[in-house]
C-alpha positions as CSV (number, residue, x, y, z in Angstrom):
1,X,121.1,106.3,88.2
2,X,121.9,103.1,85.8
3,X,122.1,101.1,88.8
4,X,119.1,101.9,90.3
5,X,117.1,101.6,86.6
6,X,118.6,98.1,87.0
7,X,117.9,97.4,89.8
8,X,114.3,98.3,89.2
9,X,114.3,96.6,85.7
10,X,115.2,93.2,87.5
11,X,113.3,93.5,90.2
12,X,109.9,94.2,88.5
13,X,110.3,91.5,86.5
14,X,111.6,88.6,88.5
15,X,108.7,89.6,91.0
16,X,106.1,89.3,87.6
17,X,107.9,85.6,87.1
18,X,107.5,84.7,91.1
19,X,104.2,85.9,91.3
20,X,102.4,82.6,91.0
21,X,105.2,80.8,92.8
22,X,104.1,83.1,95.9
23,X,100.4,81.9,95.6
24,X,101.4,78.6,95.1
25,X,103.1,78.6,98.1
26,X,100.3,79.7,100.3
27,X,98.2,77.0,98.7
28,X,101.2,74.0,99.8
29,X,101.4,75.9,103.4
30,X,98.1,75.3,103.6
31,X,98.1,71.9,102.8
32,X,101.0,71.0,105.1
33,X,99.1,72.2,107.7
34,X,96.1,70.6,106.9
35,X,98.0,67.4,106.6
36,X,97.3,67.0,103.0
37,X,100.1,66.7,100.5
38,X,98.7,69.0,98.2
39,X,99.5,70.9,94.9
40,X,103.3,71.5,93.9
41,X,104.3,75.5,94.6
42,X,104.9,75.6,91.0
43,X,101.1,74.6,89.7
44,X,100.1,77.8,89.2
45,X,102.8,77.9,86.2
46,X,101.0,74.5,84.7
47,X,97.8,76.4,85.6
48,X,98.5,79.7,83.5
49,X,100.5,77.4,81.0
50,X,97.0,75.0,80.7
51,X,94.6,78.0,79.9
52,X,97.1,79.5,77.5
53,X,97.2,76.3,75.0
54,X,92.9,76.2,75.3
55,X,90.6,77.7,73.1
56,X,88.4,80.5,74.4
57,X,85.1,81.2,74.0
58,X,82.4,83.8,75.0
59,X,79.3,83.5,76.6
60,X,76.4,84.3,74.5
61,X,75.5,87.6,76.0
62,X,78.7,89.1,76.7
63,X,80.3,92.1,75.2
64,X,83.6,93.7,74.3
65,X,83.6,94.3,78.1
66,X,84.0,90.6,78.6
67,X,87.2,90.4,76.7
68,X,88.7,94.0,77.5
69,X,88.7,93.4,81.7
70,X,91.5,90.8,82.0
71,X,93.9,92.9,80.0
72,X,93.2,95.7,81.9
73,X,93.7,93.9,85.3
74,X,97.0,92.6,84.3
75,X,97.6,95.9,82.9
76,X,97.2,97.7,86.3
77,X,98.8,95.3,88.1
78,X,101.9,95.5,86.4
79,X,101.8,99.3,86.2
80,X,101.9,99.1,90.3
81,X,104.3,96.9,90.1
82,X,106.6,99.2,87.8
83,X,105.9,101.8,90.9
84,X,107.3,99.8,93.7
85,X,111.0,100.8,94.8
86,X,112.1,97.2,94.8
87,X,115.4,98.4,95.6
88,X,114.6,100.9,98.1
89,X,115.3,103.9,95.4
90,X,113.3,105.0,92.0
91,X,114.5,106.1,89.0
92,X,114.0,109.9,88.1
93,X,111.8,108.3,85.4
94,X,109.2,106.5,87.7
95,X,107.6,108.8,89.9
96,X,105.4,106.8,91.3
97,X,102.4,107.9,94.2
98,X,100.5,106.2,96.3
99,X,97.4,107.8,95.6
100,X,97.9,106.8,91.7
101,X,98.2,103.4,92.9
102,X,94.7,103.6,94.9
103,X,92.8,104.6,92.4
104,X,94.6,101.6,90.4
105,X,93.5,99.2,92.6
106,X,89.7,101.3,92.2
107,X,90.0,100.9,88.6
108,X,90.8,97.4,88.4
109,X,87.8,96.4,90.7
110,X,85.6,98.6,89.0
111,X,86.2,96.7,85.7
112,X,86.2,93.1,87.3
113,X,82.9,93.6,89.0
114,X,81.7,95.2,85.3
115,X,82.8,92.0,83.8
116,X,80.7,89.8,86.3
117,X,77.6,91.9,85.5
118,X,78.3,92.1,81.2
119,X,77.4,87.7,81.2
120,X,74.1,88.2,82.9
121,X,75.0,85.5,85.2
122,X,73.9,84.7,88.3
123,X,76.9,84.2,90.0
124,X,78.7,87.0,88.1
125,X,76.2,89.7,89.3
126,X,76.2,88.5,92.6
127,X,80.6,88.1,92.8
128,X,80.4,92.1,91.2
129,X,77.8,93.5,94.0
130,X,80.3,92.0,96.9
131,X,82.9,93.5,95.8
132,X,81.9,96.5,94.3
133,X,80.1,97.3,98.3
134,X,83.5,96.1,99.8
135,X,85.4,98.8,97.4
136,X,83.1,101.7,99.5
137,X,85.2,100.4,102.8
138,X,87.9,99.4,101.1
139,X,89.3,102.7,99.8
140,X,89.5,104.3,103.3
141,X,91.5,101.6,104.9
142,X,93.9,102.5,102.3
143,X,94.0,106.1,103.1
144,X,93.4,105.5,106.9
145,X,96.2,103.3,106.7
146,X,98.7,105.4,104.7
147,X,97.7,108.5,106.8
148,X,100.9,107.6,109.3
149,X,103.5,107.6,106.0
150,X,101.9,111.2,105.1
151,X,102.1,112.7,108.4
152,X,105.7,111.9,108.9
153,X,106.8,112.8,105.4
154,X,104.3,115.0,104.0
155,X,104.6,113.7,100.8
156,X,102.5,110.7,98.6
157,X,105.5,109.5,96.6
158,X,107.2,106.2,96.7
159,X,110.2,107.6,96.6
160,X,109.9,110.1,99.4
161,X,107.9,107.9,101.7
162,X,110.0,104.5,100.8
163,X,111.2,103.1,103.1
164,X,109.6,105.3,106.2
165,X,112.0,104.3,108.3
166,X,114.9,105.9,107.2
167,X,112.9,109.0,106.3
168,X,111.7,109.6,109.9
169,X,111.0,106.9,112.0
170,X,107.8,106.2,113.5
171,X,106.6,105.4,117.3
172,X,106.8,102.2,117.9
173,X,103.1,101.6,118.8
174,X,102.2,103.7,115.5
175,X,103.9,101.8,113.7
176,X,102.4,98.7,114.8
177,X,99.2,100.1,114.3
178,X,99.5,101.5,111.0
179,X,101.4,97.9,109.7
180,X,98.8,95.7,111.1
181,X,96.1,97.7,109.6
182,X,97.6,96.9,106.5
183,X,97.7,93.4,106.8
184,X,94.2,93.3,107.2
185,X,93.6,95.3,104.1
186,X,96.0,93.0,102.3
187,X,93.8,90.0,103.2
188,X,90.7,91.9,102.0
189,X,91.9,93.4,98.7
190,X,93.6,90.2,97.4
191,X,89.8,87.9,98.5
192,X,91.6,85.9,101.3
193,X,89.9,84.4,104.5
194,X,88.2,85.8,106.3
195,X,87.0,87.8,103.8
196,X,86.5,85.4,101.3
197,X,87.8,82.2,100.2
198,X,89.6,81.5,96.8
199,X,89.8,77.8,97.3
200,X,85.6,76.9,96.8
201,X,82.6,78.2,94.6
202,X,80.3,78.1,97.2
203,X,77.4,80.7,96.6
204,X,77.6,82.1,100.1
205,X,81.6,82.8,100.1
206,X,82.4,83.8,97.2
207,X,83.4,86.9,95.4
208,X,86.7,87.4,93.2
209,X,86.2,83.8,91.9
210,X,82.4,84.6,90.8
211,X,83.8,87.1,88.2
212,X,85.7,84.4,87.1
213,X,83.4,82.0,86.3
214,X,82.5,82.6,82.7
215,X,86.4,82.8,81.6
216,X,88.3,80.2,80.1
217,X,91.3,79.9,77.8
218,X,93.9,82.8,77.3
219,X,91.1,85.1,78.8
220,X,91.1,83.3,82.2
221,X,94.6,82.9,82.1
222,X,95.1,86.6,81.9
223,X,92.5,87.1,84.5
224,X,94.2,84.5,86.9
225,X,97.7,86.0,86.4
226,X,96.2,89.6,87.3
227,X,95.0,88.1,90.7
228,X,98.6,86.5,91.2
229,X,100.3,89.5,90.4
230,X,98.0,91.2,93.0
231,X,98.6,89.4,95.9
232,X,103.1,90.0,94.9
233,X,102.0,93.9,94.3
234,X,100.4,94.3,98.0
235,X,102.3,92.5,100.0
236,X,105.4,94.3,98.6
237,X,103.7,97.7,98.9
238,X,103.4,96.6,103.1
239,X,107.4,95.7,102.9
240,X,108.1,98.8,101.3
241,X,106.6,100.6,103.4
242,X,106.9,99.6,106.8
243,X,109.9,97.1,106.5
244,X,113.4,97.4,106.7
245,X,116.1,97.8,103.8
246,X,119.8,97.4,103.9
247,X,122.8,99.3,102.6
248,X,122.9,98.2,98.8
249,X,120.2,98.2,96.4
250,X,120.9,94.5,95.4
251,X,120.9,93.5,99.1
252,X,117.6,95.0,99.5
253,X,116.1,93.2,96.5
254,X,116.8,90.6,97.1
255,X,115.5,91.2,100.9
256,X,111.8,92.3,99.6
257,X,112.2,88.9,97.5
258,X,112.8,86.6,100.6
259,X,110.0,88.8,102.6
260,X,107.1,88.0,99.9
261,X,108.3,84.6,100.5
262,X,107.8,84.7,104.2
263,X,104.4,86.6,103.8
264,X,103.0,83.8,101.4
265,X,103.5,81.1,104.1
266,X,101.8,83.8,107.1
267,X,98.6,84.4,104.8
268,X,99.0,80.5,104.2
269,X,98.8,80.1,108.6
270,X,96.1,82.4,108.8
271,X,94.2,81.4,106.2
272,X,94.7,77.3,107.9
273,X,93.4,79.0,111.4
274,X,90.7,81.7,109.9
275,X,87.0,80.3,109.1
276,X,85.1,82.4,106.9
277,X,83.3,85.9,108.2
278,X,79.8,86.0,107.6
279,X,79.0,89.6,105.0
280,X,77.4,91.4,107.4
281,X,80.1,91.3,109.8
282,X,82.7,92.8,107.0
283,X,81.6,96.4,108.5
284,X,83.5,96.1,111.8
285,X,86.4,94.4,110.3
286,X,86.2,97.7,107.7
287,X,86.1,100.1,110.6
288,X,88.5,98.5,112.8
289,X,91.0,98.8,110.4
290,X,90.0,102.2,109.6
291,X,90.3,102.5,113.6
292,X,93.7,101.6,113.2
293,X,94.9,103.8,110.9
294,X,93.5,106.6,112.6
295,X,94.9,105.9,115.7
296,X,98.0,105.3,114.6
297,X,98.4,109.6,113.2
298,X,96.3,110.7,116.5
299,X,99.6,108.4,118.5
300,X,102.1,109.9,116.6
301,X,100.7,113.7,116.8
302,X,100.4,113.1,120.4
């Protein structure tokens, strides 16, 4: 029991500190490919470090809204993050489920998208109506795609569930299904290409960045850690759920580590290969995954 509340303890917070290494390693991958030199994988440190040292100010028309949405971002992020079993086993203390983390993930976008409408901004309104009509599709790709870790264990917790494949293991084709439907909600939840891209503030592509528009100092750099330690919270949730683990705790920590590693430079290659989906289009990205997911219980049933 100690070892595992240390092991959790160290792991939760060395993934908080690598969280905007990962993103700035997607950004160099996809410079390298690009042929660009590009930013260092540690900017996003000199980024968050930047807005901390600025003054902030509010736009005219905001409200306590405004101010109270980062915190609560960074606040649900790191509350998932608590959850994951970052060394394959949770403390008795931490009984996490994975339908507490969806409705997490609900409540964070819910109060993102309320902070792009409380400026009365163009840009904001428009950043918190894409995303708020994504959440409608969004929320049953989760389910779809967790419906093959309930069927074989019966149960919603992380620690009953994580990892599946020492709990029962899955058919092979299931478990291809089920994993590469998460992917693609990964790439959707976190505002990646195709769904959107991070990297411009084009009217027609964005949507995460929009909400982010009117932020600045300490307020932007909690919002932009929030969206760091989003992309380190889902693609560890993926690991922990379909990857492997080894023997000792410490072993397997230090395996999810090296994994998020290797997932940052994948989003990096897809996101150098991927153009940008038009909006109308996100339907049948939403339904194939959900297609997925689906298929993937029906398999194993079968």
């Amino acid at each position: 029991m100690t070892q595992t509340m240390i092991v959790q303890s160290f792991g939760f917070f060395i993934a908080i500190g690598l969280s905007p290494f990962f993103v700035g390693l997607i950004q160099t991958t996809k410079a390298r490919i690009q042929g660009r030199h590009g930013p260092s994988v540690w900017q996003g440190y000199y980024v968050l470090l930047k807005y901390w040292k600025k003054e902030t100010t509010l736009p005219e028309n905001s409200s306590l809204i405004f101010v109270i949405a980062p915190i609560v971002s960074i606040s649900v992020m790191l509350l998932i993050m608590l959850f994951i079993p970052w060394g394959k086993q949770l403390p008795g203390v931490l009984a996490g489920d994975f339908i507490m983390v969806f409705f997490l993930l609900a409540l964070e976008r819910f109060w993102t998208a309320l902070a792009g409408l409380d400026t009365s901004g163009t840009f904001g309104g428009l950043g918190a109506s894409r995303i708020l009509t994504i959440g409608i599709g969004l929320e049953p790709m989760l389910f779809a795609v967790f419906g093959l870790c309930f069927f074989l264990t019966g149960n919603t917790h992380f620690a009953q569930i994580s990892p599946l494949w020492l709990r029962q293991a899955p058919h092979l084709l299931a478990w291809f299904l089920a994993a590469g439907g998460f992917a693609l909600t990964i790439l959707l939840e976190i505002g990646r290409l195709p769904i959107d891209n991070p990297d411009t503030h084009l009217e027609l592509t964005m949507m995460h960045e929009a909400t982010q528009l009117e932020y600045n100092g300490r307020l932007f750099a909690f919002s932009h850690f929030a969206s760091m330690c989003k992309v380190t919270a889902m693609l560890a949730i993926g690991w922990v759920w379909f990857g492997p683990t080894l023997s000792s705790q410490w072993w397997t920590l230090l395996l999810h580590l090296f994994e998020l590693g290797v997932s940052s430079i994948l989003v990096g290659v897809v996101e150098s290969f991927t153009i940008k989906m038009r909006f109308f289009r996100i339907p049948y990205y939403v339904s194939a995954v959900i297609g997925m997911g689906l298929l993937a219980v029906v398999i194993t049933a079968f």
